[in-house]
MOPAC internal coordinates of N, CA, C and O (Angstrom, degrees):
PM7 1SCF
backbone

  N    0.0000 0     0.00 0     0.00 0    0    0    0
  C    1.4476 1     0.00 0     0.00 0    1    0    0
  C    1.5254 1   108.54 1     0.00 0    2    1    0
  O    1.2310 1   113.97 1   -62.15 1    3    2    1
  N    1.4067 1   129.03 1   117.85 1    3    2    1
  C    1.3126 1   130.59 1  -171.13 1    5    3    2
  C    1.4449 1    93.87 1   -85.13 1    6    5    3
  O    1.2310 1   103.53 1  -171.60 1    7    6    5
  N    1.2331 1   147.89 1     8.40 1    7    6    5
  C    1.4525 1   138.34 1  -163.41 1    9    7    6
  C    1.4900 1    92.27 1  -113.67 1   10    9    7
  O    1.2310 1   116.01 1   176.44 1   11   10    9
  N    1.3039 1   125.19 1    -3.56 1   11   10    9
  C    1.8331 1   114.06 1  -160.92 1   13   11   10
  C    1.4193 1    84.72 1  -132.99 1   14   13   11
  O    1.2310 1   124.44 1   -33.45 1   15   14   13
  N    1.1794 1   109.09 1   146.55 1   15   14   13
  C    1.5467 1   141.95 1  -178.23 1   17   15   14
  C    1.4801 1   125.40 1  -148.13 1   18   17   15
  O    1.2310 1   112.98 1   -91.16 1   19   18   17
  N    1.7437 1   130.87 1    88.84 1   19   18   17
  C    0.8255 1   133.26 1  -175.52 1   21   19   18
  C    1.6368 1   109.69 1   -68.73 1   22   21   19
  O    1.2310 1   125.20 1   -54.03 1   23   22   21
  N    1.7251 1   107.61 1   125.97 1   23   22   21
  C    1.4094 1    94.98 1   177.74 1   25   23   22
  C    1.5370 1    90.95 1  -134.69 1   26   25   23
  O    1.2310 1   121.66 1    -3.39 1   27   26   25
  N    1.3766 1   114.43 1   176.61 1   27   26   25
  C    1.8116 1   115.30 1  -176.19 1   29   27   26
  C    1.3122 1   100.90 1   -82.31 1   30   29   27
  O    1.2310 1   139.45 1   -54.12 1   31   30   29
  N    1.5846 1    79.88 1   125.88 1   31   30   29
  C    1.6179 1   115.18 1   166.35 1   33   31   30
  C    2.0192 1   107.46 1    85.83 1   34   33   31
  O    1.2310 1   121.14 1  -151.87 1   35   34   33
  N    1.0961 1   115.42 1    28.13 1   35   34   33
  C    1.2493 1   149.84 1   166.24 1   37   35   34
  C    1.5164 1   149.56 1   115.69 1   38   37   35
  O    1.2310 1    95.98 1    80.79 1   39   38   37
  N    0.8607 1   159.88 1   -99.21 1   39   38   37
  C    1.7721 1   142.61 1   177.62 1   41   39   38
  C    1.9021 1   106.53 1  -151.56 1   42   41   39
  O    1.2310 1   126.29 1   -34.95 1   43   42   41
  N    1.0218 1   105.51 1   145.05 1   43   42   41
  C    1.3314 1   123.62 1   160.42 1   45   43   42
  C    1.2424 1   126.10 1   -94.17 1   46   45   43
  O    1.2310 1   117.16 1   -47.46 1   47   46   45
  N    1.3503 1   123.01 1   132.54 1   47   46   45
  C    1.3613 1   125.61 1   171.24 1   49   47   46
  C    1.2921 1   131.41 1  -100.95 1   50   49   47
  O    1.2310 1   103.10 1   -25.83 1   51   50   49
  N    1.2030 1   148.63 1   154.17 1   51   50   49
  C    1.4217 1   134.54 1  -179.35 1   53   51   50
  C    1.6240 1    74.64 1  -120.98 1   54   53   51
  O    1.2310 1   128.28 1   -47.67 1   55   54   53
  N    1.6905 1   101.66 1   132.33 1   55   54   53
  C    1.4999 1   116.09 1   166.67 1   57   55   54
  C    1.6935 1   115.10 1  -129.40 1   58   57   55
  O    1.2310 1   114.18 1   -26.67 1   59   58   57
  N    1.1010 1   128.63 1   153.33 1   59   58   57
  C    1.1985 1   133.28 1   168.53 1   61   59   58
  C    1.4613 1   120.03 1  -125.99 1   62   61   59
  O    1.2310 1   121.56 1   -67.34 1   63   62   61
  N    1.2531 1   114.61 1   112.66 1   63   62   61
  C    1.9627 1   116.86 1  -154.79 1   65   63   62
  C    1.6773 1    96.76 1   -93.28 1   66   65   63
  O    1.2310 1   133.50 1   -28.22 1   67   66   65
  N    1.3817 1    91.51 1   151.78 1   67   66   65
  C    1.8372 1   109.86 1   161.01 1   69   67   66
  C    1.4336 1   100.92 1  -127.06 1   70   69   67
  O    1.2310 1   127.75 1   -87.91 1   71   70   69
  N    1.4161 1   102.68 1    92.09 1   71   70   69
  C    1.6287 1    92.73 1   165.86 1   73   71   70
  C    1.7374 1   129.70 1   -80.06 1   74   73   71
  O    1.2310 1   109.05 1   -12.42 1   75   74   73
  N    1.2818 1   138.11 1   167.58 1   75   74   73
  C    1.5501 1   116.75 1  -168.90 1   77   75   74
  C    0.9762 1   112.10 1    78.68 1   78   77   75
  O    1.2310 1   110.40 1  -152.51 1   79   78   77
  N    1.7610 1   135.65 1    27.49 1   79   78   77
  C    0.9821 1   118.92 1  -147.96 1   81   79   78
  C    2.3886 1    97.81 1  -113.07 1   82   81   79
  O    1.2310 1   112.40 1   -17.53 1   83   82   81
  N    1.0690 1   131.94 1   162.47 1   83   82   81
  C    1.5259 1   106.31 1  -156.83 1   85   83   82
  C    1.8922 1    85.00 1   -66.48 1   86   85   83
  O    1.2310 1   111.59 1   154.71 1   87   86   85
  N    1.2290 1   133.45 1   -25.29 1   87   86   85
  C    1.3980 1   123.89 1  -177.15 1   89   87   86
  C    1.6509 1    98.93 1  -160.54 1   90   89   87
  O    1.2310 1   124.62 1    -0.52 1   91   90   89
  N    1.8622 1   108.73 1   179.48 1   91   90   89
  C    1.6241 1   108.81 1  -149.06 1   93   91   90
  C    1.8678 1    73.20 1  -122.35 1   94   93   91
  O    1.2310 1   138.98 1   -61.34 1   95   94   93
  N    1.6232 1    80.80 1   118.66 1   95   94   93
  C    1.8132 1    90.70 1   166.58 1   97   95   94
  C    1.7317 1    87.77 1  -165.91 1   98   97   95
  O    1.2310 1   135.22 1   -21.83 1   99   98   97
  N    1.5885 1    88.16 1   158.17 1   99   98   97
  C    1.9118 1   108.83 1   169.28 1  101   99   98
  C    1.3553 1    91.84 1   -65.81 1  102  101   99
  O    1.2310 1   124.40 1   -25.44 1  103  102  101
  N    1.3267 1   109.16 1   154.56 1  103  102  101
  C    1.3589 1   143.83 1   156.29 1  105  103  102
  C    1.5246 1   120.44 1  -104.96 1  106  105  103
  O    1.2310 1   117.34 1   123.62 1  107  106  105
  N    1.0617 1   122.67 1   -56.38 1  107  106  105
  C    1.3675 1   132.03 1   175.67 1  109  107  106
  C    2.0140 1   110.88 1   166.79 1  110  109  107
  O    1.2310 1   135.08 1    48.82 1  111  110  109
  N    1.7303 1    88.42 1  -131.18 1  111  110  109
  C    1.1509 1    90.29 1  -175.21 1  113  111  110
  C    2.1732 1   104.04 1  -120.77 1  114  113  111
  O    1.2310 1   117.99 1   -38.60 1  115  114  113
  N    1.3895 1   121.43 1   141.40 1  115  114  113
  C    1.0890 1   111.13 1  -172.62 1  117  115  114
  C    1.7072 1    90.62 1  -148.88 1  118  117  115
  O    1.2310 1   123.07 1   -60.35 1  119  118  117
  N    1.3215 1   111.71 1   119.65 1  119  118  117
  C    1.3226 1   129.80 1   168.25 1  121  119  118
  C    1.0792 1   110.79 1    41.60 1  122  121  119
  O    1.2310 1   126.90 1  -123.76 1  123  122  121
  N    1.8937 1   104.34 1    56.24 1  123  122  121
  C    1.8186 1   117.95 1   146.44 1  125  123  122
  C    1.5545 1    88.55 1   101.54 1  126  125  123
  O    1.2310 1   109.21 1   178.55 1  127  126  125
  N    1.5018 1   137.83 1    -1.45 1  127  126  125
  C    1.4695 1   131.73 1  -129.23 1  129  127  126
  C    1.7478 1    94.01 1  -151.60 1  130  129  127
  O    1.2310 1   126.65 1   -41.81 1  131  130  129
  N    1.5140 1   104.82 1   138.19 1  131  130  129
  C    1.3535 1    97.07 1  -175.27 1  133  131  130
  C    1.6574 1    90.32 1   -99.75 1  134  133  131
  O    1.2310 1   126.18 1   -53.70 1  135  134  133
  N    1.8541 1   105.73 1   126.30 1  135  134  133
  C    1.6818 1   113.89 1   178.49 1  137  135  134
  C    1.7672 1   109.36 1   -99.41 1  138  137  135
  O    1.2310 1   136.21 1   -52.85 1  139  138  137
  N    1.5693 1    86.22 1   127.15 1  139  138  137
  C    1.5422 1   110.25 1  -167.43 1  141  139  138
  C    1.7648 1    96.51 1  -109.13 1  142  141  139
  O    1.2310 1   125.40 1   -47.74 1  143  142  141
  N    1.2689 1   107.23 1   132.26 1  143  142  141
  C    1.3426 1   127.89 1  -173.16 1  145  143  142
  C    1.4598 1   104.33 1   -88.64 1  146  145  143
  O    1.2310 1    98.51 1   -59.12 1  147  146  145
  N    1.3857 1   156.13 1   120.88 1  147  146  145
  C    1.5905 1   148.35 1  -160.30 1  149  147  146
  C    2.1667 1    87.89 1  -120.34 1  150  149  147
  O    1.2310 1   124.58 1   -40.39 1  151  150  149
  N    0.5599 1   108.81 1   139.61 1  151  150  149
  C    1.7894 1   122.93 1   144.04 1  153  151  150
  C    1.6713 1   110.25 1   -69.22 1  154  153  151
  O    1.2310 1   125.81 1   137.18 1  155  154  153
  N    1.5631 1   106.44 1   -42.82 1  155  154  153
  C    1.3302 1   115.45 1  -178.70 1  157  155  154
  C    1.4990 1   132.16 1   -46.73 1  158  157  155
  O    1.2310 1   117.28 1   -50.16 1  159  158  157
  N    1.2151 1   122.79 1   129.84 1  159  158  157
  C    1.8887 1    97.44 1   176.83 1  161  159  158
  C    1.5265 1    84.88 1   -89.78 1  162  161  159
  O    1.2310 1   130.96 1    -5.27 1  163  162  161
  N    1.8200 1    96.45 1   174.73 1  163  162  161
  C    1.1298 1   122.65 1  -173.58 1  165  163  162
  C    1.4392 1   115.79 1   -72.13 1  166  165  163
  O    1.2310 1   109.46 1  -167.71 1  167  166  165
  N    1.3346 1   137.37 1    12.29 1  167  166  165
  C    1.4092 1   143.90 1  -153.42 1  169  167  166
  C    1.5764 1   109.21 1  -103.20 1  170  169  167
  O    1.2310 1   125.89 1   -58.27 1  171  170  169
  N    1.1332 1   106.29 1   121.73 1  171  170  169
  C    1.6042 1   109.94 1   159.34 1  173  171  170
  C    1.5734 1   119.27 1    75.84 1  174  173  171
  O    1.2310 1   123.42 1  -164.23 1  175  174  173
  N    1.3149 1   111.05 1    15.77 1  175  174  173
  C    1.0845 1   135.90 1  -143.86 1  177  175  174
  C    1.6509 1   129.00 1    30.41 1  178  177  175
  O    1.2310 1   122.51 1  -118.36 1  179  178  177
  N    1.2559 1   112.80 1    61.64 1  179  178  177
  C    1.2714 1   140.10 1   164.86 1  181  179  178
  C    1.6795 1   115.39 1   -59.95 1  182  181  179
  O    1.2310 1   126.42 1   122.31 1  183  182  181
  N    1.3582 1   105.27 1   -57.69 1  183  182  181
  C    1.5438 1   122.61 1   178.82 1  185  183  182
  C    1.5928 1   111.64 1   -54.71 1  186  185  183
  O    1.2310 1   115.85 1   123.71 1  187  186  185
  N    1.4378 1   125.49 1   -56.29 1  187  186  185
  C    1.0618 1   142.33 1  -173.74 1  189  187  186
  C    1.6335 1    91.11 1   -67.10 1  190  189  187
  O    1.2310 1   116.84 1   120.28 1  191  190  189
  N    1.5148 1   123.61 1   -59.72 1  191  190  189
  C    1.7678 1    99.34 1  -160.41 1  193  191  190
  C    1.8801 1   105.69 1   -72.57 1  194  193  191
  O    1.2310 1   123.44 1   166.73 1  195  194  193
  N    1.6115 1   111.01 1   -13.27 1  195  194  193
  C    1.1744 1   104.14 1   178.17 1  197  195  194
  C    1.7736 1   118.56 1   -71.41 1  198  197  195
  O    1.2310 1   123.88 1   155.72 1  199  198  197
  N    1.4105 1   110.17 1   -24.28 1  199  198  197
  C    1.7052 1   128.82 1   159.54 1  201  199  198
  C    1.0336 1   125.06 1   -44.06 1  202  201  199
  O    1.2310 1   124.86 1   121.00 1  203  202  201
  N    1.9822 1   108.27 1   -59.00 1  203  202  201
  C    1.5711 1    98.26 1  -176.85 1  205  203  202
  C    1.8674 1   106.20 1   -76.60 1  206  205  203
  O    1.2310 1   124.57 1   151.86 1  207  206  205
  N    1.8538 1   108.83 1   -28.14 1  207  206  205
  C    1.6192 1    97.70 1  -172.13 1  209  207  206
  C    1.9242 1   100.20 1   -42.93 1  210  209  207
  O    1.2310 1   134.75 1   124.64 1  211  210  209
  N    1.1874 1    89.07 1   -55.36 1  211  210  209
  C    1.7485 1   103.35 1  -156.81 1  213  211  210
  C    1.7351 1   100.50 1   -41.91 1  214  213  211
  O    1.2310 1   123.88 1   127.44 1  215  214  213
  N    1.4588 1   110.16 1   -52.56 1  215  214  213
  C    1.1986 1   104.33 1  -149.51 1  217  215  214
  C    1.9904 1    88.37 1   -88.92 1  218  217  215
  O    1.2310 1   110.04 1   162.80 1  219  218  217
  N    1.0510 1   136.30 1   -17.20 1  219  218  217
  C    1.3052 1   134.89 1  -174.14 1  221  219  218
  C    1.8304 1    82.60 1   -74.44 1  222  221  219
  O    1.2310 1   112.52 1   150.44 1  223  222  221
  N    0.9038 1   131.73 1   -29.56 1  223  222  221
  C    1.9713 1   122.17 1  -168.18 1  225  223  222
  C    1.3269 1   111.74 1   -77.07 1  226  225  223
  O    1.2310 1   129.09 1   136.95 1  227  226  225
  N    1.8591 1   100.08 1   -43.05 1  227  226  225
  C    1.5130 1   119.33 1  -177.70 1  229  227  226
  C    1.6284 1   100.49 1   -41.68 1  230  229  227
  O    1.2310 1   129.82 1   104.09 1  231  230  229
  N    1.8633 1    98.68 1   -75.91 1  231  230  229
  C    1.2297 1   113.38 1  -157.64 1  233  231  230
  C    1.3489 1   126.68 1   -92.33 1  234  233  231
  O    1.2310 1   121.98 1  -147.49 1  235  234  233
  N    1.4281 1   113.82 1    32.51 1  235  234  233
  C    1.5763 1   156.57 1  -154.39 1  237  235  234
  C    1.4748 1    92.47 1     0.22 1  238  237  235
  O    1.2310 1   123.55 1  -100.49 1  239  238  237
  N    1.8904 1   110.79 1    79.51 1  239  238  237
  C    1.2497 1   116.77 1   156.83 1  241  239  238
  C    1.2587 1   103.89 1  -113.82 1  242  241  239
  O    1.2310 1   131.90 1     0.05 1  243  242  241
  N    1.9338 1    94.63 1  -179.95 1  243  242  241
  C    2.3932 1    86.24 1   161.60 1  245  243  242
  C    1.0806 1   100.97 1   -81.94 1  246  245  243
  O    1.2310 1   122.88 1   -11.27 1  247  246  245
  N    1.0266 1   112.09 1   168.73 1  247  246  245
  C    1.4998 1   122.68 1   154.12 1  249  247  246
  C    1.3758 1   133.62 1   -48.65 1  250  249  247
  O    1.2310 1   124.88 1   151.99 1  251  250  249
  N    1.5420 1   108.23 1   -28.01 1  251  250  249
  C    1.1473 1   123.80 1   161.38 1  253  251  250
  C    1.2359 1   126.18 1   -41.53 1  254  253  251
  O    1.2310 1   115.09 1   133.93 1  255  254  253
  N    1.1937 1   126.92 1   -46.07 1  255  254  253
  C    1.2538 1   165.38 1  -177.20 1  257  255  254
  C    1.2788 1   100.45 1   -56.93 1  258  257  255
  O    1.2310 1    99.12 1   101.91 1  259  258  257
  N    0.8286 1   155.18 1   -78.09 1  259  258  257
  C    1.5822 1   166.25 1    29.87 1  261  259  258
  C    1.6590 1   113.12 1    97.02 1  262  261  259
  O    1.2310 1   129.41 1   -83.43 1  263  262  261
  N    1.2998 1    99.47 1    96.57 1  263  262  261
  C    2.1394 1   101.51 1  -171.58 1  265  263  262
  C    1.5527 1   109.38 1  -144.44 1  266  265  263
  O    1.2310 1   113.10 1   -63.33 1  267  266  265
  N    0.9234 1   130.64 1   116.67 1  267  266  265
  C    1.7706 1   147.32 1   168.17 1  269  267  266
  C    1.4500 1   107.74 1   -38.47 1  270  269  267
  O    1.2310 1   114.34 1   -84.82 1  271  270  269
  N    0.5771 1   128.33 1    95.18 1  271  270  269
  C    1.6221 1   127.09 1   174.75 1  273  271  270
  C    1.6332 1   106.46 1   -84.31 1  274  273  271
  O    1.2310 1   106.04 1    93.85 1  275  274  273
  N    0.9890 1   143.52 1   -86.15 1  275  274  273
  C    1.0913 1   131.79 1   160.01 1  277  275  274
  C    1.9558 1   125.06 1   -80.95 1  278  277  275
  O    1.2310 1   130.11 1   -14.93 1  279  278  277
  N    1.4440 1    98.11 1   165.07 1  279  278  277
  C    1.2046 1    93.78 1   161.21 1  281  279  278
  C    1.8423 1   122.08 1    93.91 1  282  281  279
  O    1.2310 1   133.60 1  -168.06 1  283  282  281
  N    1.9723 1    91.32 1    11.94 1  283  282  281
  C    1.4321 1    82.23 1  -148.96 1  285  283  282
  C    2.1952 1   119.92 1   -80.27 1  286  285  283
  O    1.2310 1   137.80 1  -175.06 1  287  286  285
  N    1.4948 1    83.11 1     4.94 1  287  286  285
  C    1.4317 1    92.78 1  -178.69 1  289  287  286
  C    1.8801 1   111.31 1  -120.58 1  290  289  287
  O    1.2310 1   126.43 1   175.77 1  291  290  289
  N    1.2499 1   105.24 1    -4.23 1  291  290  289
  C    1.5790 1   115.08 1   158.36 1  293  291  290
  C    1.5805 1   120.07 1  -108.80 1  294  293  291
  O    1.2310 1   124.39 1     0.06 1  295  294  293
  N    1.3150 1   109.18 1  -179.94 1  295  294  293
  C    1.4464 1   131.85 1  -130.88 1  297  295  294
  C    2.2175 1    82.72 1   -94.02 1  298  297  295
  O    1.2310 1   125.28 1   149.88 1  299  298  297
  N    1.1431 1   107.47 1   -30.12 1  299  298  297
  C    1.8859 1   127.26 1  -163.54 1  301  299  298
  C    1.7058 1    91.03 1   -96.44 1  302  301  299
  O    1.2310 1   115.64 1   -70.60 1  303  302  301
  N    0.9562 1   125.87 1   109.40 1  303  302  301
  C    1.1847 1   139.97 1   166.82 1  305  303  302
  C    2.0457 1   113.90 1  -130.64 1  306  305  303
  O    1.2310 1   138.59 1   -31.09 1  307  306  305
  N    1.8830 1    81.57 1   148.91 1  307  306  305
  C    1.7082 1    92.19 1  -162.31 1  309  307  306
  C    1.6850 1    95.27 1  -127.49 1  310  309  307
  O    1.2310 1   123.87 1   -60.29 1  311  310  309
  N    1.4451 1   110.18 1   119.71 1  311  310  309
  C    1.8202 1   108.53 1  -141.80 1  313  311  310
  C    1.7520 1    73.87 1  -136.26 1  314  313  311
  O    1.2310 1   134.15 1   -40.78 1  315  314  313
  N    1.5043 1    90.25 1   139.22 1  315  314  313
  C    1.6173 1   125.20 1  -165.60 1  317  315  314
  C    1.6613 1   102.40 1  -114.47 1  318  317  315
  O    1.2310 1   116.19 1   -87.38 1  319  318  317
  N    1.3666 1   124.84 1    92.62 1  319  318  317
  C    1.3823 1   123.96 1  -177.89 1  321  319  318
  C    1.5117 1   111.05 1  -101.14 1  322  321  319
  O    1.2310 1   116.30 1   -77.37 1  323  322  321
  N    1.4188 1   124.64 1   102.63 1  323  322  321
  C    1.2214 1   125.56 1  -157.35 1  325  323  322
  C    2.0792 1    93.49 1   -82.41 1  326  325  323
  O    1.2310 1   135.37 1   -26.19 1  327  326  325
  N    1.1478 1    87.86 1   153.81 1  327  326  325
  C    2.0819 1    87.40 1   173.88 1  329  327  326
  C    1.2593 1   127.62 1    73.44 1  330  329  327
  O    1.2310 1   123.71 1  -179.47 1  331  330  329
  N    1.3285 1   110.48 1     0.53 1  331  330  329
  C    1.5428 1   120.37 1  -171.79 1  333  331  330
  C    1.5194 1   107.54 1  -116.37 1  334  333  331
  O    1.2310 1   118.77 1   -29.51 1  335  334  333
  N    0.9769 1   119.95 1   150.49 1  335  334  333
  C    1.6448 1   139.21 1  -164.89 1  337  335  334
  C    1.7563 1    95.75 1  -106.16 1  338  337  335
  O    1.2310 1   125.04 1   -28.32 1  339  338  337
  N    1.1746 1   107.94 1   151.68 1  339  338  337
  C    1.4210 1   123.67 1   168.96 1  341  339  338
  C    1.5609 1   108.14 1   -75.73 1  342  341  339
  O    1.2310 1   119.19 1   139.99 1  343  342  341
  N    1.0995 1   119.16 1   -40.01 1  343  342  341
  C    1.8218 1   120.82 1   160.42 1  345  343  342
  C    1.5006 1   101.08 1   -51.79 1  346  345  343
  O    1.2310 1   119.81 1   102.57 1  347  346  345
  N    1.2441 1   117.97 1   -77.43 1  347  346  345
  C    1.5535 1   103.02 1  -177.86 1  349  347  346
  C    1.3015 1   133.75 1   -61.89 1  350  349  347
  O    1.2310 1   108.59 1  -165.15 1  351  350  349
  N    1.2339 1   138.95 1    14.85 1  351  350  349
  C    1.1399 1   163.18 1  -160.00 1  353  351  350
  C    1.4081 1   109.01 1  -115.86 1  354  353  351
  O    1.2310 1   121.94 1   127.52 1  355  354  353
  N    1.4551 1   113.89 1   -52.48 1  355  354  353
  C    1.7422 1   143.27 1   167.07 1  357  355  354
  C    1.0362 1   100.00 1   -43.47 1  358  357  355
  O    1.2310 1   130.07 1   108.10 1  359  358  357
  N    1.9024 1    98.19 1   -71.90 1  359  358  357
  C    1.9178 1    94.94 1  -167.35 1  361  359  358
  C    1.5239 1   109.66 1   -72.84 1  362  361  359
  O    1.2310 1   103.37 1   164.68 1  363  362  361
  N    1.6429 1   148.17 1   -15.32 1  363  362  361
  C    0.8868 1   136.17 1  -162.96 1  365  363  362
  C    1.7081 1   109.38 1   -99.01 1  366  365  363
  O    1.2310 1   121.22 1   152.33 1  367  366  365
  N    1.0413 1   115.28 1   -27.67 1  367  366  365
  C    1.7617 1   121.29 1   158.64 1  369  367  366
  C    1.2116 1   117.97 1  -120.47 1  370  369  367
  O    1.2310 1   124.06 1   -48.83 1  371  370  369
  N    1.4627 1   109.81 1   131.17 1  371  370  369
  C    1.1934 1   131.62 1   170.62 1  373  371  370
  C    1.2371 1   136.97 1   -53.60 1  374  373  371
  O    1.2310 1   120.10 1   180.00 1  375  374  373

């Protein structure tokens, strides 16, 4: 999976968002990048806190856990999931 990156003390993701989307679910994989579907619009950073809720539920972390490193006002985002294993990551998105 080119979207997952095990690093110490947990994994990186390369994501690519659709915000506006009719509801917030994975899609798959789209240009190297795991594409995340938002309900959220892109405003005020709405999109982004609807990312980490979603993906902190997915991969039953806090949110805390969970920080944007790049990307935080475009569509290409590079997401820092502290505590999570690349196995659990596998089995929790598709």
């Amino acid at each position: 999976m080119p979207w997952l990156r095990e690093v110490p003390g947990g994994v990186v993701l390369e994501v690519l968002v659709q915000p506006r989307a009719s509801r917030t679910r994975v899609v798959g994989e789209h240009d190297g990048r795991l594409k995340v579907q938002l309900a959220a619009p892109p405003v005020d950073g709405e999109a982004n806190e609807a990312l980490v809720a979603f993906l902190a539920g997915k991969l039953r972390v806090r949110r805390g856990d969970i920080s944007i490193e790049r990307g935080e006002t475009g569509r290409r985002k590079t997401v820092r999931v502290m505590g999570a294993s690349g196995e659990a990551v596998r089995g929790a998105l598709p």
